[in-house]
N, C-alpha and C positions, 0 to 999 in steps of 0.2 A: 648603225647601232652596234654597238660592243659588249659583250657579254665575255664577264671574266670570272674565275672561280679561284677564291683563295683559301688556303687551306690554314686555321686557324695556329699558330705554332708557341706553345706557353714553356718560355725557360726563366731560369735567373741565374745571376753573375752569383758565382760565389768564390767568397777570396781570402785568403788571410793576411794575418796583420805584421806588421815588422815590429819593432821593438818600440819604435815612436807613433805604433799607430794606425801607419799608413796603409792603404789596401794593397797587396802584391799576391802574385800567382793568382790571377783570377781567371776564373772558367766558367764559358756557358755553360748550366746545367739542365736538360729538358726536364720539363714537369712543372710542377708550381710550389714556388717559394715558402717551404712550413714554416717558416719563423712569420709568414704575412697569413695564412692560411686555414681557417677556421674547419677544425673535422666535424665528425661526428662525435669524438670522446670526446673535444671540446664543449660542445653542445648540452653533455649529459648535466644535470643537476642544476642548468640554469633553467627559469620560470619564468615565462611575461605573466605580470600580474594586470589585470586591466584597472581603472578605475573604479570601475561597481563591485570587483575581488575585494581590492584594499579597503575601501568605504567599507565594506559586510567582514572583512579581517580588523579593521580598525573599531567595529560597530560592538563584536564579538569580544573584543580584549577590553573595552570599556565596561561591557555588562561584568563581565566576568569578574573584574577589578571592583564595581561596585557591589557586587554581591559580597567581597571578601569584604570589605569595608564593613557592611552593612552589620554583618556577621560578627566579626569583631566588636560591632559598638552594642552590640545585644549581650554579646558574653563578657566582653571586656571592663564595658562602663558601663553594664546591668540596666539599657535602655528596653524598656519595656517590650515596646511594638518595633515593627518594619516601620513603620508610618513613621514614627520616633526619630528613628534613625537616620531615613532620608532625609526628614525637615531638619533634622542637624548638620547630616550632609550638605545639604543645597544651600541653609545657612552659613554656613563656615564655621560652626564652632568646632573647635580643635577636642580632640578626644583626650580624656580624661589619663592623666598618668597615673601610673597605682607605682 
């Protein structure tokens, strides 16, 4: 039985480019590659949204949107009631131009 111990070792080549391109003067560099590298400043201001977020963000921008609607066609085209307004809404008739 053989037991062996390796010692984990993280570089990358970095090189520059000649006039056409090419990679030249290239050197092991220890550490880990920041152009492949994800930090923590990277990390900052991104969000996982899950699916039941989005669905209650999506759920929230719809009400929201139909209360202005609704709103408008009470002041706008002097729809009497809510009730009015929806059943216009949900019908499709198009709002009144002044």
């Amino acid at each position: 039985m053989t037991i062996s111990f390796g010692a984990h070792c993280e570089s990358y080549l970095k090189c520059d480019e000649d006039a056409e391109g090419h990679s030249i003067n290239c050197v092991r560099v220890p550490g880990k590659d920041p152009s492949v590298t994800i930090t923590e400043e990277d990390m900052k201001g991104m969000v996982y949204v899950s699916p039941e977020q989005k669905r209650k963000m999506d759920e929230k921008i719809f009400k929201e949107a139909l209360e202005n609607e609704i709103t408008a066609r009470m002041y706008q085209d002097r729809v009497a009631t809510r009730e009015e307004a929806i059943r216009d809404i949900l019908s499709g008739v198009p709002r009144k131009v002044h």
